[in-house]
C-alpha positions in Angstrom: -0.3 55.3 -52.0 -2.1 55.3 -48.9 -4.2 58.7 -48.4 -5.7 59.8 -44.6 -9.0 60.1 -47.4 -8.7 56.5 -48.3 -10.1 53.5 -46.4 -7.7 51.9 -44.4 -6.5 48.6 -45.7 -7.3 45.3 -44.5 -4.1 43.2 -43.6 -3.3 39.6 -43.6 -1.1 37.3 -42.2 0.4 35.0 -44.2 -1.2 32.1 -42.7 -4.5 34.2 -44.0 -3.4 34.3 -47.0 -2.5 30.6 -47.7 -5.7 29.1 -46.3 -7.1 31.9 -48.9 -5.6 30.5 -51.4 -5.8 26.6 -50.2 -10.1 27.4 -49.8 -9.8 28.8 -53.5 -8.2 25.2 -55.0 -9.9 23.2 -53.1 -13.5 24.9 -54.3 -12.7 24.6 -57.8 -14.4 22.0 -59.4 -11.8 21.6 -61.9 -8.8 21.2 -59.7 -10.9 17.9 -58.1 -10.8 14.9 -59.5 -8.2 15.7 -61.5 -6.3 13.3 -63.9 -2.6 14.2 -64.5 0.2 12.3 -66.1 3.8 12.8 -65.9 7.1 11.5 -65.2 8.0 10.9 -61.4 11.1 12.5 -59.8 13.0 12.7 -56.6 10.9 9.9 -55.3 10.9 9.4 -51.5 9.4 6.5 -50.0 8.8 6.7 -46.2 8.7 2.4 -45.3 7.8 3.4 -41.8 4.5 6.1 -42.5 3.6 4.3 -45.8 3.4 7.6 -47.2 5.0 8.8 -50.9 6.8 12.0 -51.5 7.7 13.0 -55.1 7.6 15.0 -58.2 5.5 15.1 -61.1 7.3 16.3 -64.1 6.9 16.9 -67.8 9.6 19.0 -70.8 8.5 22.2 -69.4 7.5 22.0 -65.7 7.0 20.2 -62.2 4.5 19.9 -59.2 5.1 18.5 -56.2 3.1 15.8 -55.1 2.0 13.6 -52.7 0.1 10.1 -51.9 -0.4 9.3 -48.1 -0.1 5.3 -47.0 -4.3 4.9 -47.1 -4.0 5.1 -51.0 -0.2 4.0 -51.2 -1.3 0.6 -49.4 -3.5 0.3 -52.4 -0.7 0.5 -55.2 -0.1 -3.0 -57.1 2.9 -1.9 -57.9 6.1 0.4 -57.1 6.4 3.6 -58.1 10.5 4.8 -59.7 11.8 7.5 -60.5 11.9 8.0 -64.3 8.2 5.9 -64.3 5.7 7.4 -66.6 2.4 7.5 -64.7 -1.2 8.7 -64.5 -2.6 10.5 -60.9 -5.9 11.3 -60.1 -6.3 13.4 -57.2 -6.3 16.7 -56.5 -4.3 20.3 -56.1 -4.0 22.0 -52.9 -1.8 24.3 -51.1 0.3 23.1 -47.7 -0.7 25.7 -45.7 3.0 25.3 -43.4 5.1 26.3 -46.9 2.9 27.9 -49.0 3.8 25.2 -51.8 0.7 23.9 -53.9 0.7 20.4 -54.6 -0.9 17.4 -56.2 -2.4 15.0 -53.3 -2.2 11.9 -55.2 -5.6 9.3 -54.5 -5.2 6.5 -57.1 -2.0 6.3 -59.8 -1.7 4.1 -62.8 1.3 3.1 -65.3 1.3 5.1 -68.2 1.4 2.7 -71.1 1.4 -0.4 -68.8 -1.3 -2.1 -66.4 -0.2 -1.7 -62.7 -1.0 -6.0 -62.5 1.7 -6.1 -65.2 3.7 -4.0 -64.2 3.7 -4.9 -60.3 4.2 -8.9 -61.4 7.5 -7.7 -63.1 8.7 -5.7 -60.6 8.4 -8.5 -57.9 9.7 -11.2 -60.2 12.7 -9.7 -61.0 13.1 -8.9 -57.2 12.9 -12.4 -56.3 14.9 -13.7 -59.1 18.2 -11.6 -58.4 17.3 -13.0 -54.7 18.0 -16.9 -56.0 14.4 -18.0 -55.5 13.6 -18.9 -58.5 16.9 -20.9 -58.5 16.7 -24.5 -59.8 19.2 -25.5 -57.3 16.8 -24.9 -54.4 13.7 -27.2 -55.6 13.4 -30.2 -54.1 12.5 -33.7 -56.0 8.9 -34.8 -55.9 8.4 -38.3 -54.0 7.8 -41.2 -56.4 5.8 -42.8 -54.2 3.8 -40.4 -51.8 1.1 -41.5 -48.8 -0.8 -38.5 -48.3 -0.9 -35.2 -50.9 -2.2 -32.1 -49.2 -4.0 -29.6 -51.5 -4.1 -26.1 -50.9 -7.1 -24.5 -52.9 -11.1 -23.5 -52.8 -13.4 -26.1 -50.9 -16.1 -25.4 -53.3 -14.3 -25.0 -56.9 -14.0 -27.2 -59.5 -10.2 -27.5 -59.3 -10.4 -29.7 -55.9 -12.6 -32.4 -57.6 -10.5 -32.7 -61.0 -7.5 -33.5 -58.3 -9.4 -35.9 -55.9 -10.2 -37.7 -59.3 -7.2 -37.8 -60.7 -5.5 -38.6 -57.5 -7.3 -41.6 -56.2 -7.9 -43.1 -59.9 -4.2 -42.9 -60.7 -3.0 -43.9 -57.1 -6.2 -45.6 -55.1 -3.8 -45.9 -51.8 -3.1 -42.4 -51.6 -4.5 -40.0 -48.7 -5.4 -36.4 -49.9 -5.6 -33.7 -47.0 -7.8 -30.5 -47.7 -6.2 -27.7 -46.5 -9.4 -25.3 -47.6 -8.7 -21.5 -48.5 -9.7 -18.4 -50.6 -8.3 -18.2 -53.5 -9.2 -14.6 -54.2 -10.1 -11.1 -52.7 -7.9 -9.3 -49.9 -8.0 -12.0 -47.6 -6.4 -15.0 -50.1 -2.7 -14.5 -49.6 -2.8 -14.5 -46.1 -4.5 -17.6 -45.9 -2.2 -19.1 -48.5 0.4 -18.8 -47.4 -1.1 -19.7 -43.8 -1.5 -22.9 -45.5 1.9 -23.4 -46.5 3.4 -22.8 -43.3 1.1 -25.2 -41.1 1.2 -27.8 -43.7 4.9 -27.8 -43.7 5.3 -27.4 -40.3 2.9 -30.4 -39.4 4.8 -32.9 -41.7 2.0 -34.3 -42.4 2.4 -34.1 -46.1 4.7 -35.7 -48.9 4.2 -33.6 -51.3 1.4 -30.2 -51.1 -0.7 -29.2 -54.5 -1.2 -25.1 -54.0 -3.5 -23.7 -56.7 -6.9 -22.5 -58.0 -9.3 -23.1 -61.7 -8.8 -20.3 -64.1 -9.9 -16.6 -64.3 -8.7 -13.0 -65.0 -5.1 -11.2 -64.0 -7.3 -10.0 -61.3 -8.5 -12.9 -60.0 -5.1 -15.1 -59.9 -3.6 -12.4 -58.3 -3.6 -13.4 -54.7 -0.9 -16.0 -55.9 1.7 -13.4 -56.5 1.9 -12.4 -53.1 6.0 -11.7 -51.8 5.0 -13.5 -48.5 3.8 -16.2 -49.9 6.2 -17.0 -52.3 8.9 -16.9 -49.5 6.7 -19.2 -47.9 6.8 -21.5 -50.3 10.6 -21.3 -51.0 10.9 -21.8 -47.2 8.8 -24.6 -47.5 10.5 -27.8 -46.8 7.6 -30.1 -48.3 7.8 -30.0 -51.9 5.7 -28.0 -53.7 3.6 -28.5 -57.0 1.6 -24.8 -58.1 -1.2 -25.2 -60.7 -2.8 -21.9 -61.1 -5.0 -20.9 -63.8 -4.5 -22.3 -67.0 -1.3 -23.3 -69.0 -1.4 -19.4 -70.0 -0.9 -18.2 -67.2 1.8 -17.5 -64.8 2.1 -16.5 -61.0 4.9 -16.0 -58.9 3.9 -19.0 -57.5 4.7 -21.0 -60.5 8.5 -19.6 -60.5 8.9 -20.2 -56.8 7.6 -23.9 -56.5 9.6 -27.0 -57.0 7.3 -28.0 -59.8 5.0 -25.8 -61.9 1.5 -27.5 -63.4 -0.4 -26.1 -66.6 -3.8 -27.0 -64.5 -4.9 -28.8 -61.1 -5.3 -31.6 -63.5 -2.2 -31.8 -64.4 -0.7 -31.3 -60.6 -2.1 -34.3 -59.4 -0.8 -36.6 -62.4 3.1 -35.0 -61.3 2.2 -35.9 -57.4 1.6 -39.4 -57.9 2.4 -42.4 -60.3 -0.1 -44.6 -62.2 -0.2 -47.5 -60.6 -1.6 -49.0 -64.1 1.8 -48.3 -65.7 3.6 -49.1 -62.3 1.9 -52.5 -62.5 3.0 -52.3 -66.2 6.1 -51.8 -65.7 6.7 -54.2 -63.0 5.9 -56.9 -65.0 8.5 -55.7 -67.9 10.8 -55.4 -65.3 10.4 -59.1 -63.8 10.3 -60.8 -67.0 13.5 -58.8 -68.1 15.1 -59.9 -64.7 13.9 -63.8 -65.5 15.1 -63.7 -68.8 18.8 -62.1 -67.3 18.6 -64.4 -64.4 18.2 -67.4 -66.8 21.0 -66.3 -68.9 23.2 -65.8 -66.1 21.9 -69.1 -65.4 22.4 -71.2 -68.2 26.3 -69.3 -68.4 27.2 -70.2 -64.6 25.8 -74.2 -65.4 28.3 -74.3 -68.4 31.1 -72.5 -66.8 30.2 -75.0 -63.9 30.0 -78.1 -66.4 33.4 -76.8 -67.3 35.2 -76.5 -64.5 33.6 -80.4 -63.0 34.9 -81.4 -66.5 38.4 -80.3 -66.2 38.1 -81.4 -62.1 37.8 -84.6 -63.4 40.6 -84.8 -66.0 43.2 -83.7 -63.2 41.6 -85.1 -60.2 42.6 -88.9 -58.5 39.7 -90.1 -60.1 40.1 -88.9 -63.6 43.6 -90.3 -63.3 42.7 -93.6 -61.7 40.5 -93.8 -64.6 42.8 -93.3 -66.8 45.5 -95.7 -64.9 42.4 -98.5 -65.6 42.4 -97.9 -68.7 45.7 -97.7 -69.9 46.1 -100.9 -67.4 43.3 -103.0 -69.0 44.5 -101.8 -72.5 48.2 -103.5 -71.7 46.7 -106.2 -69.9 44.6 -106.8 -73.2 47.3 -106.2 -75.3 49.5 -108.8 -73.5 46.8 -111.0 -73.5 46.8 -111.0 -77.1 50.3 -110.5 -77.2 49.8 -114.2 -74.7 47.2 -116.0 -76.8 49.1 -114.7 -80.4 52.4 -116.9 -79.3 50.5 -119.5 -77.5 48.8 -120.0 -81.0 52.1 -119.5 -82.5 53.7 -122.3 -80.2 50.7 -124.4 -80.7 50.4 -124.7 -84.6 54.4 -125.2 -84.1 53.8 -128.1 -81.7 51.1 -129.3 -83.7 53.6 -129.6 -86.9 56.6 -131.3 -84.7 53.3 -133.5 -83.5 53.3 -134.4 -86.8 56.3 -134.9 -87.9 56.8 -137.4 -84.2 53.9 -139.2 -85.2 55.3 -139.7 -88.7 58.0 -141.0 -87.2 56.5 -142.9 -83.8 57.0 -146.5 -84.0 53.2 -147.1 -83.0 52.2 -145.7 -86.1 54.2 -147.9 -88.0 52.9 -151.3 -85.9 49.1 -149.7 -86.2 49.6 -150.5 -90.1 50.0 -154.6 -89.3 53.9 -154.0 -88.4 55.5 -155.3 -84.8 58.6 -154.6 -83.2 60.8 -157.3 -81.3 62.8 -156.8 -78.2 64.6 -158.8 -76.1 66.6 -157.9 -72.9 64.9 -154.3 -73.1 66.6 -153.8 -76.2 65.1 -153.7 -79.9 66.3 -157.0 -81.9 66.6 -155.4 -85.9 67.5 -158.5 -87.1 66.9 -162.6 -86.8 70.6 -163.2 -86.4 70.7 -160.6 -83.2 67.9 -162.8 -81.5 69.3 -165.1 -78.7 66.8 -168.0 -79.5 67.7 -169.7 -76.3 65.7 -166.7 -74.8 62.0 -165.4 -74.6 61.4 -162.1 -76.4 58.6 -159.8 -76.7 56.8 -158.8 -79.7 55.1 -155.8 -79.6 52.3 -154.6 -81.7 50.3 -151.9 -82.1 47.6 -152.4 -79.3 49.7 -155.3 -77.1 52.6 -157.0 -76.2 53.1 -160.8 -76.4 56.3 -162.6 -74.8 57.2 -165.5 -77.6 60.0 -167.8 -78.0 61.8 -169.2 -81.0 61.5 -173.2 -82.1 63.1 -172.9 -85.3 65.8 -171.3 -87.2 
C-alpha cells in the first residue's frame, strides 16, 4: 500500500499507456519484419478504401490483422476466408482500442503461388459469368482485307506474323497496333488496343498476343479489364500468347485461341496456294458434272425429238408415204402380176387363133375362093358365070372360070 514515507506514484493515462506499449513493439527487432502464417477469418474487404480487415488464425489462437490499400493494390490475388496464407509485416498496438495487431505489408498463398492462385480465381469468375461461353465467339472471316495485330513493335512475334501473313495471303493489309506486352503499364494498353481497334472498324479480324516467357511475364494478358474487352469486342479475336503451354485468360476469352503468333496468322488468313489448289479441283469437278449433266440433258433431248417425231404431222405424214408407196407398189405388182397373167393367156389364145387363122393356112401354098363376099368350099357352089376372087397368102386375084 501506499505509505506518506513512500514516493508518490507516477500515474498514467491510458492513452500513456498504450503508446507505451505500441513504442515497446514497434522497437523490437523481432516483431519487424515478421513472417506469419495462418488461416484467414472474418475477412472484411472495404471496395471503396482498398483496405483489408481480418483475422489470422491457427488450432490454438488468433490476431487481428490488417493490410491498408498501398499493399492490398499489390495482391495478385484475393484473399477468403478459410485461405491458408503467409504475412510479412509487423505487430503493433492501435493506440484507439488497445488491441495489438498484425499490419500486414506483403501476403502469399500457403502451398500455392499467388500467379496461380490469382489466374484461378479470375477464371472461374469469368466462366460462371458466360465469357468463356462458346456461344458468344464469333466466326473468323475466310477471306479478310486487313488483320490488325496487337503486340510488341520490337519482338520477334510481330515478324513471324507479317511473314506468315503476307506469304500465305500476299493481298492482305496488316495494321500494327504497337503495345507493351509486359510491366504495370501492359494491360492498360491492351486492352486500349482492343477497344480503338474495334471501335474504328478498321479490322476483319485482330491478332492480340506476345513471344514466350515466364508466369510473370505473360501476366499482363490476364487482366479482368481486358478480357471484358475482348468479349465486348465485336471484331473477332485470335490470342497467341506464349507458347502452346501456356494459358492466359486471354486464350479462354477470344473467339479463337493460337499455340503461337505463328500459328495466329495461319487461322487469320487462307493459303492462297491451297485456295488456288482447290479452285482448280473445284472447276474440273464442276466441268466434269456439267458435262455429265450435259451429255444426260442431249439424250433426254434426243429422246423426246425422237418420240416428237413419231407422233408429230411429220412423223405421220411420213408414215402415210410410206404405207402409200408400199400399197401403191404392191398394186403395182399386184398390176404388172395379172397383166403378165393376161398376157401369157393372150399369148396362148394368140396361139391357138393363129393355129387356126386362115392366113396361116394359105402362107403354106393354100388359097381360099370367094365369090359374092362369101367363101365357095366347093367347085359345085361356084357360079362360073361369075368372077371370083382367090385369095392367097400375100394377095388377092379376081379370076373367072373357062372350064368345068
Amino acid at each position: 500500500m501506499y505509505t506518506p514515507n513512500m514516493p508518490k506514484p507516477r500515474v498514467l493515462s491510458v492513452s500513456q499507456l498504450n503508446y507505451y506499449i505500441k513504442s515497446v513493439l514497434q522497437h523490437d527487432p523481432r516483431l519487424a519484419g515478421l513472417l506469419l502464417s495462418g488461416e484467414i477469418s472474418n475477412l472484411t474487404d472495404h471496395y471503396s478504401s482498398g483496405h483489408i480487415y481480418f483475422s489470422l488464425k491457427d488450432e490454438k489462437s488468433v490476431i487481428r490483422a490488417v493490410m491498408f490499400s498501398r499493399s492490398a493494390s499489390r495482391l495478385r490475388f484475393r484473399p477468403q476466408n478459410g485461405m491458408k496464407v503467409i504475412c510479412r509485416g509487423y505487430v503493433s498496438l492501435y493506440e484507439p482500442s488497445g488491441q495489438y495487431q498484425l499490419y500486414v505489408e506483403d501476403m502469399q498463398p500457403d502451398g500455392v503461388g499467388a500467379l496461380a492462385l490469382a489466374f484461378e480465381q479470375l477464371k472461374q469468375k469469368l466462366e460462371a459469368q458466360g465469357l468463356f461461353d462458346p456461344a458468344h465467339k464469333k466466326p473468323l472471316p475466310r477471306f479478310p482485307k486487313t488483320v490488325g495485330v496487337i503486340t510488341s513493335p520490337t519482338g520477334a512475334a510481330v515478324q513471324d506474323i507479317r511473314n506468315i501473313l503476307y506469304r500465305r495471303y500476299p493481298c492482305v493489309d496488316m495494321l500494327l497496333y504497337p503495345v507493351l506486352v509486359q510491366g504495370d503499364g501492359a494491360p492498360a494498353q491492351l486492352t486500349e488496343a482492343i477497344n480503338r481497334l474495334d471501335k474504328s472498324s478498321l479490322c476483319d479480324v485482330i491478332i492480340i498476343g506476345r513471344g514466350g516467357g515466364s508466369a510473370e511475364d505473360l501476366w499482363a494478358f490476364n487482366s479482368e479489364e481486358l478480357a471484358r474487352a475482348i468479349y465486348n469486342c465485336r471484331t473477332p479475336v485470335i490470342s497467341a500468347v506464349g507458347h502452346e503451354i501456356d494459358f492466359t485468360i486471354c486464350d479462354f476469352v477470344s473467339d479463337r485461341r493460337a499455340p503461337t503468333p505463328s500459328a495466329a496468322a495461319e487461322l487469320a488468313v487462307p493459303d492462297l496456294s491451297e485456295l488456288n489448289a482447290s479452285l482448280q479441283s473445284q472447276r474440273q469437278y464442276l466441268m466434269s458434272i456439267m458435262e455429265s449433266r450435259f451429255r444426260r440433258e442431249d439424250n433426254a433431248l434426243l429422246r423426246f425429238r425422237q418420240r416428237l417425231d413419231e407422233s408429230g404431222p411429220e412423223s405421220r405424214s411420213r408414215r402415210l408415204e410410206q404405207k402409200y408407196s408400199l400399197s401403191a407398189k404392191r398394186l403395182e405388182t399386184a398390176i404388172n402380176n395379172k397383166y403378165s397373167e393376161l398376157e401369157l393367156k393372150l399369148h396362148r389364145n394368140a396361139a391357138k387363133l393363129e393355129s387356126l387363122n386362115p392366113l396361116s393356112v394359105l402362107s403354106r401354098g393354100y388359097t381360099v375362093t370367094e365369090q359374092d363376099g362369101k367363101i365357095i368350099p366347093t367347085a359345085a357352089a361356084l357360079d362360073k358365070s361369075k368372077e371370083f376372087t382367090v385369095v392367097f397368102s400375100d394377095a388377092k386375084i379376081t379370076a373367072k372360070a373357062t372350064g368345068e
